[in-house]
N, C-alpha and C positions, 0 to 999 in steps of 0.2 A: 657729566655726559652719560653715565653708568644709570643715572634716575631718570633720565630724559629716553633712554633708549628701554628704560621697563614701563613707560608711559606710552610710546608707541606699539600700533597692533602690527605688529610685525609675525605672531603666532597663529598657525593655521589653526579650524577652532576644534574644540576637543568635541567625543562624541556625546559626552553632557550636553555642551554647549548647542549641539545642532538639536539633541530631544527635546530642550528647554523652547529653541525655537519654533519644533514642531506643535509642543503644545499650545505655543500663543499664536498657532494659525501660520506660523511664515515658513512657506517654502517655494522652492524655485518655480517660479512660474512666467512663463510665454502667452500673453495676448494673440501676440503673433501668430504661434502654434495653434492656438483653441480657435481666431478665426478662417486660417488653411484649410483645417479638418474640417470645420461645419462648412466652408464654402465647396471641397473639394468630395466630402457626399454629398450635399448637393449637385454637384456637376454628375457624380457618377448615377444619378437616381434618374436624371432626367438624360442621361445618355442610353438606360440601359429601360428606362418605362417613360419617356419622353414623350412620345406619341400616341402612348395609351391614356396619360396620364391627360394630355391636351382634346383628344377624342372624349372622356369623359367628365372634362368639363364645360365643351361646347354642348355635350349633353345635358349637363346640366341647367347650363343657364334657357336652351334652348327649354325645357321644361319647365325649367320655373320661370320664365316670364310667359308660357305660354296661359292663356283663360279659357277654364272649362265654365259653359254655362252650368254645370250644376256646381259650380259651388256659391255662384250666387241663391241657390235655393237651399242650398243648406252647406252653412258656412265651419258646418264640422269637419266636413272633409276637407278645409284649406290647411286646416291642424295637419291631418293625418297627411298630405302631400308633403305639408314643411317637414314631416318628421322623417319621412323617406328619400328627402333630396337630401337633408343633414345627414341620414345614415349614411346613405350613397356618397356624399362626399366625405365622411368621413374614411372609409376605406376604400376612396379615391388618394385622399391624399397622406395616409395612415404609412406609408414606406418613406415618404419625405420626413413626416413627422422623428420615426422613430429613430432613422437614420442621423439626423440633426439633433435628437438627442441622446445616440450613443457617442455622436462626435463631441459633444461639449463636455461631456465626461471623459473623454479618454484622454487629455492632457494631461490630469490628475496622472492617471498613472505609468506616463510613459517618463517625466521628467521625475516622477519620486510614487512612493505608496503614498495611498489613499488614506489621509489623516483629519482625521473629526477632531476641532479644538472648542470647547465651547466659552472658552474664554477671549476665544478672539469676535464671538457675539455680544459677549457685553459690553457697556458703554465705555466708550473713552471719551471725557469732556477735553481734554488733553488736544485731542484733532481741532477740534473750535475755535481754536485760540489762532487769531488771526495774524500775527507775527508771526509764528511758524506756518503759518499758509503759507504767506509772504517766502518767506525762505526757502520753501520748498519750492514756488515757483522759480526761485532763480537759482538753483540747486543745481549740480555738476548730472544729476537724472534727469530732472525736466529738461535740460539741453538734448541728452542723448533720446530723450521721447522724441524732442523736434527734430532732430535730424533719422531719425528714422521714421517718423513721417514726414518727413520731404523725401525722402528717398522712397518709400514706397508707395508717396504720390507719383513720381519720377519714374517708378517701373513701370507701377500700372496704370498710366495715364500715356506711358512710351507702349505700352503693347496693346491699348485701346485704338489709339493713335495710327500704330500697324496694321492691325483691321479694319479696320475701317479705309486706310490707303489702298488696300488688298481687296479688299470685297465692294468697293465702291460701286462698281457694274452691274453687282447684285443688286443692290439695294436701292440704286435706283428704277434697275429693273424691274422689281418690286409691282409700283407703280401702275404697269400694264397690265400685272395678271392677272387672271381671275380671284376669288376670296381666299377658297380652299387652296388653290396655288400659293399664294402671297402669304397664309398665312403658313403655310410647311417650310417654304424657304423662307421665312423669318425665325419659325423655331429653328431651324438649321443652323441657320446664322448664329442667330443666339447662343444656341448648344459650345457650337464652336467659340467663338468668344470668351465665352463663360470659362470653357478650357483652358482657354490661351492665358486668360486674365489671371487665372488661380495656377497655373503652371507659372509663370509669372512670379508671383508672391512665393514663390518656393524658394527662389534666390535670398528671399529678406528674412524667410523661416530658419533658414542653414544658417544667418547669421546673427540672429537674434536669440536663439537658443541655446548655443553656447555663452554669448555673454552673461544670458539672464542667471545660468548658473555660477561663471566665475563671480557677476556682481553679488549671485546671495552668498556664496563662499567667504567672497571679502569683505560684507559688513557681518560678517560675525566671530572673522577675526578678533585675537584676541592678544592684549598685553602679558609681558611674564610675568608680572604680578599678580594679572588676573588667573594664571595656568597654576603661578602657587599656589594663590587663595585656593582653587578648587581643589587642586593636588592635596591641600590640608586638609580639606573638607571631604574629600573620600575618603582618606587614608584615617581621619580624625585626628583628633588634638594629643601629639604625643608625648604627653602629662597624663591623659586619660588613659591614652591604651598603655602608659606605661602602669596605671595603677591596674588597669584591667590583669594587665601579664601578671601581677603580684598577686592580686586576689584567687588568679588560677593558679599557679604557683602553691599559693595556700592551702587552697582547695585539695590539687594533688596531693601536698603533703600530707594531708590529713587524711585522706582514701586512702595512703601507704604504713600510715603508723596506723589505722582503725586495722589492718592486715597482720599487720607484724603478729600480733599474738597467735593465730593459726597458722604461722610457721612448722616447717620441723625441724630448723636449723637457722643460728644465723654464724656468719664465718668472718673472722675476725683479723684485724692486722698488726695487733690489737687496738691500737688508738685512734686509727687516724680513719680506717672505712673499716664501714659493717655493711652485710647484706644477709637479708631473710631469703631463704630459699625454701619450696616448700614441691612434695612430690607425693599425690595421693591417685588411688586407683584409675586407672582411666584416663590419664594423660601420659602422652607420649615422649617425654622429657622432663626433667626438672623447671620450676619456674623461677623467677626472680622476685617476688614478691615487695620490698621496699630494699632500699640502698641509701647511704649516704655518705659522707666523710666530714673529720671534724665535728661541731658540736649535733648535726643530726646524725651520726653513728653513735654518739655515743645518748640521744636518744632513745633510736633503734635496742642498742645495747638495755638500756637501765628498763623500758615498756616488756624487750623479753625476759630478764630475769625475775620482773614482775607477775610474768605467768608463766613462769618453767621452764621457756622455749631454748633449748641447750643450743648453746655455744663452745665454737673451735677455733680456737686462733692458727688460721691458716694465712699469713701474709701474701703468699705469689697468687693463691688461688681469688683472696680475697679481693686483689687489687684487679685480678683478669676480668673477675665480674662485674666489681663496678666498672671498669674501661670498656669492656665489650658487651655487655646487655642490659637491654632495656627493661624497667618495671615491667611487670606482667609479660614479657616475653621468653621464650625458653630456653635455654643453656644450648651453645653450640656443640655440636656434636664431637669440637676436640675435648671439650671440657668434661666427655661424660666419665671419663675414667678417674680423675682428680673427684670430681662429686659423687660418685658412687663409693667412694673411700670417706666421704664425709658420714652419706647416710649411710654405708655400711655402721661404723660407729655410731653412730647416731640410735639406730638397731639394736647394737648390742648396749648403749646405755640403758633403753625403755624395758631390756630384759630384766636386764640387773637392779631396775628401781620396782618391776616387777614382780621376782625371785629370789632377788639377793643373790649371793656368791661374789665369785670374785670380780672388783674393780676393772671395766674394761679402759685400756690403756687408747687413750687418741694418738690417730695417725701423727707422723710425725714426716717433715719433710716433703708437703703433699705437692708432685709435680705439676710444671703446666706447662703443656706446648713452648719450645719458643717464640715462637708466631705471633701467642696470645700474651708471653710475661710482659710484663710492665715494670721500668723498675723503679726500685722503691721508694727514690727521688718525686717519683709523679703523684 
């Protein structure tokens, strides 16, 4: 049951999973929505320049089927007339145009950003394959395509339907009137219509739009095996990162012992941790330089006495630094009294290997906050 339940997609998909699909072109998309918008600037173009727009194409055509004798004399100017009725209707019908192609792009961006895949351009022989045609047409989608066109033959065939019952008196009226009469109340009628029709289809838009998204949501569901596999595959193979962590590990150690020797102290417990501490013009605290316990102190320990770097066996202080600070970070400001008693001494060694005289004697008993001991257990 345990393997049958990591085989179903039961997981919503990860954000991998949706970028993965945007690049192969697939995202939420409404037919529905993209023909609303172009039908419903359309209605508002010929609502709001309807009758400018019908005025200069009776001018039109009235123009161009009319015959000037001179262009049968000279058939150049039939050029230059075609070229000025095409101008003229082009910025007759240039607000229709532009309008119907801001609407076909703004689906793009109302149900998701605007995403360029060029992978979803190249070929797939894979579509061809006529068994999954097959399948597709009788597919739990193609149903839901048919019943949403039957249902929004069923709207907009019911609100044609209504118009038409409604205006009947017009339309036949029609009939008797003069040209320019008949044809205004036919734009009219039209206009309306055209309204009704595409108000209409806003009922199947409201419902189409949500599904399209829960259905992209749900085929890109995913199994918990497949949220491992990826979970493993951000995170990586943790064999790798586990050598990864070692090789930096390494790394660090070796940035720490390459220091040790510019120490000016290292402080002792004495076996078990050592720490380099070092404190030179122009810094504002002591620093920590490398630390370790066990067999890297007593590294620490053997790289200093290899270059001079005096040592203190101080156990409380030594155990507070390794516990409380970090390599290359500064000694807390309880600490400064205990270490200012180290490089005090520390001081009077460099005198006395300088001068001679008498042996200076190491601190002894060197305090530390309670706060910061540690004991000696740890």
């Amino acid at each position: 049951m345990a393997e049958e339940s990591d085989l179903e997609k039961t997981e919503q998909p990860t954000g991998r999973r949706i970028e993965q699909a945007r690049e192969q072109g697939q995202v939420p998309h409404s037919k529905e929505l993209g023909s609303f918008l172009v039908l419903i600037v359309a209605a508002g173009v010929f609502w709001l320049m309807g009758g400018w727009v019908v005025q200069q194409a009776m001018r039109l055509m009235t123009e161009g089927l009319t015959m000037d004798a001179a262009f049968l004399k000279q058939p150049e100017l039939a050029l230059l007339r075609l070229h000025d009725l095409a101008l003229d209707a082009l910025i007759t019908f240039s607000p229709l145009v532009l309008g119907l192609i801001v609407a076909s792009i703004l689906p793009s961006f109302m149900l998701n950003s605007w995403v360029f895949a060029p992978k979803a351009l190249m070929p797939n022989l894979g579509k061809l394959n006529p068994i999954a045609g097959i399948g597709r047409m009788f597919s739990w989608e193609s149903l839901m395509e048919l019943v949403k066109a039957m249902l929004k033959s069923l709207v907009i065939g019911g609100a044609a339907v209504l118009i038409i019952w409604s205006e009947w008196e017009d339309i036949f009226g029609m009939l008797g009137m003069p040209l320019e009469a008949g044809l205004a109340m036919a734009g009219h009628l039209l206009t309306w219509s055209f309204l009704l029709i595409v108000a209409a289809m806003l009922f199947i838009v409201v419902a189409d739009v949500p599904f399209q998204i829960w259905q992209y949501y749900d085929k890109l569901k995913m199994t918990k095996d497949e949220v491992r596999r990826e979970s493993k595959e951000m995170d990586g193979d943790p064999l790798v990162k586990g050598r990864i962590r070692s090789l930096q590990r390494e790394a660090a150690r070796r940035r720490m012992m390459a220091a040790v020797p510019t120490a000016d102290v290292i402080v002792t417990n004495p076996t078990h941790f050592a720490v380099a501490l070092s404190y030179k013009d122009g810094m504002a605290a002591p620093k920590v330089l490398a630390k370790g316990m066990g067999a890297i102190a007593q590294k620490i320990k053997a790289l200093g006495a290899e270059h001079g770097v005096p040592m203190l066996e101080a156990p409380p202080l030594a155990r507070a630094l390794y516990r409380h600070v970090e390599i290359d970070d500064e000694i807390p400001g309880a600490l400064y009294g205990a270490v200012a008693e180290v490089l005090a001494y520390v001081y009077q060694l460099s005198q006395w290997r300088a001068r001679g005289g008498e042996y200076p004697m190491p601190p002894r008993d060197v305090a530390v906050p309670p706060e910061l001991a540690v004991p000696e257990a740890a």
